[in-house]
N, C-alpha and C positions, 0 to 999 in steps of 0.2 A: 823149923828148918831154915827158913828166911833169916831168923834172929842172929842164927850159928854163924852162917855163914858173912852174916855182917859182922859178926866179930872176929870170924877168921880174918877176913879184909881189915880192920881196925886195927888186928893184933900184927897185921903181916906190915903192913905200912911206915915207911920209915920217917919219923917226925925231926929226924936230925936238921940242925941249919944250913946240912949240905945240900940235904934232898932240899930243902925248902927252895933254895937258890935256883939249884936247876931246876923246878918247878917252874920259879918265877921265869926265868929265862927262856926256859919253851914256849911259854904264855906270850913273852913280849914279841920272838920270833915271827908266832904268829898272825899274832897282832900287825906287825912292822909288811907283814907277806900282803896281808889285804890291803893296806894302805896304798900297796906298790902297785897292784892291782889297780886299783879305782882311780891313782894318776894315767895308770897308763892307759886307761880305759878314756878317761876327759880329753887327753891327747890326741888319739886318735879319733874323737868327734870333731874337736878342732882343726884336723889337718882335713878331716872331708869337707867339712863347712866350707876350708877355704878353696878347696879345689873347686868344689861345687857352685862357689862363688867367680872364683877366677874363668870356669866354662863359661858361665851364664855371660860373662862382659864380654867376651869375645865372641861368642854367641850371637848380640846383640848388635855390636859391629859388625859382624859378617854379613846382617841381616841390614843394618843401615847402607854398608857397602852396596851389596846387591840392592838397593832401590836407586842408591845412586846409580850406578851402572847403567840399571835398567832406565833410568828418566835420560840419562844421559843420551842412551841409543835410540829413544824413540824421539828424540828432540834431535839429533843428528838426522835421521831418517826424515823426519818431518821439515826440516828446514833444507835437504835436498830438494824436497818435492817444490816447497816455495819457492814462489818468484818475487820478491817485492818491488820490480821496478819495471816488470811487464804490465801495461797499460795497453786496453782493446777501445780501438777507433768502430765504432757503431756508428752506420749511414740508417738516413730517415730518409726514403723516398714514398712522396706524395705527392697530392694536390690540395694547398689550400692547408685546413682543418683536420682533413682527413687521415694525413700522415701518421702512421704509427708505428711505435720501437720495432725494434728487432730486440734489444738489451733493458735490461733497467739499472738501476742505482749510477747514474750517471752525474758527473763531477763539472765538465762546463761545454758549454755549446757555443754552435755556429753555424750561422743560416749560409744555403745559399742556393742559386735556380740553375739549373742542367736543362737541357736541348729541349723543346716543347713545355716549358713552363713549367716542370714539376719542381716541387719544391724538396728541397736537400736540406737537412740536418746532421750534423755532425757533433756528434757527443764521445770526450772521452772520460774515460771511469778506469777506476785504480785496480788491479788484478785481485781473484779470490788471494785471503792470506787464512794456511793453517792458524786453527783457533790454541793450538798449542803456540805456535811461534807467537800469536799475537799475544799472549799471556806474558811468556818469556820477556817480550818485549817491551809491554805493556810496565813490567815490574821494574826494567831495567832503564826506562828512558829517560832521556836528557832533555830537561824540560827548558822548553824554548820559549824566545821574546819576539814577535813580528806582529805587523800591524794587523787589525781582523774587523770585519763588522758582524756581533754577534747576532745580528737575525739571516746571515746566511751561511758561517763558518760551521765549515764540515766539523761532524764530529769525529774522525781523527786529526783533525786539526784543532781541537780541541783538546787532546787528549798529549797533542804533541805543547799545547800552552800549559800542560801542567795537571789539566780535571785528570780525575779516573773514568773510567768506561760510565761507572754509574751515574757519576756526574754530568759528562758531557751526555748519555742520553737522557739523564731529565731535563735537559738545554734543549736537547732537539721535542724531547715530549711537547713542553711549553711551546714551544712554535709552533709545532706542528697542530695543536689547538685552537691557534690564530692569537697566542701571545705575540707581543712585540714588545723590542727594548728600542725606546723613541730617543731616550737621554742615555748618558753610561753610569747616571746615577742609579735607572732603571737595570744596568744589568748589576748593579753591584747590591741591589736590593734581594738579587736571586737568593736561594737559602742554600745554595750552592758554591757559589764565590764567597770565601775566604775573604775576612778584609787585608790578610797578606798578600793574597793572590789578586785584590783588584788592585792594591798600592803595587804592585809588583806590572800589570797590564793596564793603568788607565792611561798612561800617557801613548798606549798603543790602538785605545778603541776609535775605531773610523765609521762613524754611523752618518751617511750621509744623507744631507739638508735635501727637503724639497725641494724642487726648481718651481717657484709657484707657473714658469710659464709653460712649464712642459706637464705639469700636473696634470691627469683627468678627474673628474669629480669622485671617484672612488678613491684616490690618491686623498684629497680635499679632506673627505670624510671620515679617514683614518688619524686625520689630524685631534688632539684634545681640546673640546669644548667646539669641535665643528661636524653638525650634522649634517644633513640629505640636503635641506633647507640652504645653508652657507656655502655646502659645498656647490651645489645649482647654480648659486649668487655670483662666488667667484671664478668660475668658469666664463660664466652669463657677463658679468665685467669686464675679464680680460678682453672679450672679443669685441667690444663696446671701447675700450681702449686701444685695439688694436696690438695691445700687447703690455703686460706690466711693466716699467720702468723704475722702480723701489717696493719695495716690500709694503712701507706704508700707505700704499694706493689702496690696502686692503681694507683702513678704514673708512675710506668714501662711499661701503658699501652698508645698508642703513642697517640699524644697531650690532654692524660689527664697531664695537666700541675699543677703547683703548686695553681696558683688562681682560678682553676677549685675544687680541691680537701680543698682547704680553705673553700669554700666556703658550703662545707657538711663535714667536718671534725667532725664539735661539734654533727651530727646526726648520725652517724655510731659507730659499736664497733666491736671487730670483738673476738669472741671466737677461745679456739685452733681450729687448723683442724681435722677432723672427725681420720685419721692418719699420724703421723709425718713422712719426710719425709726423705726413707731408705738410705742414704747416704752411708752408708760404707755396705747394704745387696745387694742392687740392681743391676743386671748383665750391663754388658756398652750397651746396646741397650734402655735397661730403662731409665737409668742414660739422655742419649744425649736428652732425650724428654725434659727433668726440662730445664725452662728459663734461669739459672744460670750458668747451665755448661759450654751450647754452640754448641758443633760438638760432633761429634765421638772420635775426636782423642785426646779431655781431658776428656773422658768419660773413653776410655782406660787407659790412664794414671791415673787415680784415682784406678783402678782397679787393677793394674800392682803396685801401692804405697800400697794400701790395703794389699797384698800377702808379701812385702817388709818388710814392717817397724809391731813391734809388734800391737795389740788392741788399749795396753793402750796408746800410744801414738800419734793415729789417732787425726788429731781435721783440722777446716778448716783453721787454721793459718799454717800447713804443707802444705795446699795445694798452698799456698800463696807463702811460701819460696821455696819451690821445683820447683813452677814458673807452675806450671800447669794452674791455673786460674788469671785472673787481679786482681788488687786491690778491684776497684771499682765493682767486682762480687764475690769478699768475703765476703767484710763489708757488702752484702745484703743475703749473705747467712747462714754468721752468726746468722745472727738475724732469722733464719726460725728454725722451731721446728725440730731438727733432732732425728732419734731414734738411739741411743746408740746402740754399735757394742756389735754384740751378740757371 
């Protein structure tokens, strides 16, 4: 039945080159239909892609917009509330020792005494500043040149010479450990200064010189290569002298030697003495104390020349030819501040 009717189909079938044609030609039709299809189909992946695409960026903006916005209003907000040029004056009333804050973090003081003796302090300090503004600020600042001495320069004065926050509090860390910068080679040794940033501030560092006469022995002993011992010493000396006259009276004091005294020479300075030292007033019992003299009996002698020879002619090169004292305890005496014969 199968076979028949395949041959029905065979025999009915028209094998002309017409039928062929339009065979062929429905066939391409279709062909040509899918094609159209699966362009159009690519096309329209392509156009969601790019919408999909073009969302997402404006999206993303909207999203960057709004953080802006929002930093914007909370930094506006916040620097309403700040004040940065409100500064609080904090009184210290006591007696004595006993005095204690009302404030802390305070910026520079001043002493002074109110009605019955009690003692007044006077401290100002810079106002709280939001930690947002000081961010802001911190990012934005215009870094300054003015003279400083870094073992007491505030760490926002620090930060105004240039350091970052981090910076200047490992400035304040180190101090506050009982580091010291003695030299501004010392500070530029820090691992914190830039060698741009010290070529930029050394001709601005102000680290001020000892006064060897106003020094106390704890002052002394902070010095390099001066102990508990030297510092004693020269304490013990000035007041044996009555007061230093040159820096190098430091080595009259026995094995402060010359490379001892090099070696803190460039930190010391030494102002007159509080009173020059009475040479031609003072009785011979006085006189025999001062280092220079020596004994009693060229103390007399200076006293007995005194009485002798007129005022104006006193000086210590008399004392020299006359033979009373040596050479080498002239040339050091000359050089000490004496007070003119009255």
């Amino acid at each position: 039945m199968k076979i028949h009717q395949k041959k029905l189909f065979l025999k009915g079938r028209n094998d002309s080159p017409e039928a062929r044609l339009v065979d062929e030609g429905a066939g391409k039709q279709s062909f040509d239909g899918d094609s159209d299809m699966g362009h159009s189909a690519k096309n329209q992946h392509a156009r969601s892609f790019k919408f999909g695409a073009v969302c997402l960026v404006f999206l993303l903006i909207g999203f960057q917009a709004a953080l802006f916005v929002n930093k914007a209003a909370v930094l506006r907000i916040e620097s309403l509330r700040d004040h940065p040029d409100t500064v609080y004056v904090v009184r210290y009333v006591g007696s004595g020792d006993e005095a204690a804050p009302l404030f802390g973090n305070e910026v520079g003081r001043s002493s002074g005494t109110v009605e019955g003796g009690s003692a007044t302090d006077t401290f100002r300090r810079n106002s709280a500043h939001s930690a947002t503004v000081q961010k802001v600020r911190g990012s934005k600042r215009l870094v300054e040149s003015f003279r400083f001495n870094p073992n007491t320069v505030s760490v926002e004065d620090l930060q105004r010479l240039g350091f970052s926050q981090k910076q200047a509090q490992s400035i304040e860390n180190y101090r506050s450990k009982g580091g010291r910068f003695r030299r501004k080679s010392d500070f530029a040794k820090s691992f914190v200064v830039a060698d741009s940033v010290y070529g930029r501030l050394e001709s601005y560092i102000d680290i001020p010189l000892l006064d060897i006469n106003k020094a106390d022995s704890a002052a002394f002993d902070d010095l390099p290569g001066i102990g508990p011992y030297f510092a004693a010493k020269m304490v013990w000396y000035r007041e044996r002298l009555g007061g230093y006259s040159y820096p190098e009276q430091l080595m009259d004091i026995y094995n402060f030697d010359e490379s001892k005294y090099k070696g803190l020479s460039d930190l010391i300075c030494c102002s007159p003495p509080s009173e020059p030292f009475r040479l031609w007033q003072l009785p011979a019992d006085s006189l025999r104390m001062h280092p220079y003299i020596g004994g009693r009996r060229e103390a007399e002698a200076i006293v007995l020349l005194r009485k002798k020879y007129p005022s104006d002619s006193l000086s210590v090169d008399l004392l020299e030819r006359a033979g009373i004292l040596p050479v080498e305890k002239c040339e050091k005496l000359s050089r000490c501040c004496i007070a003119p014969f009255n």
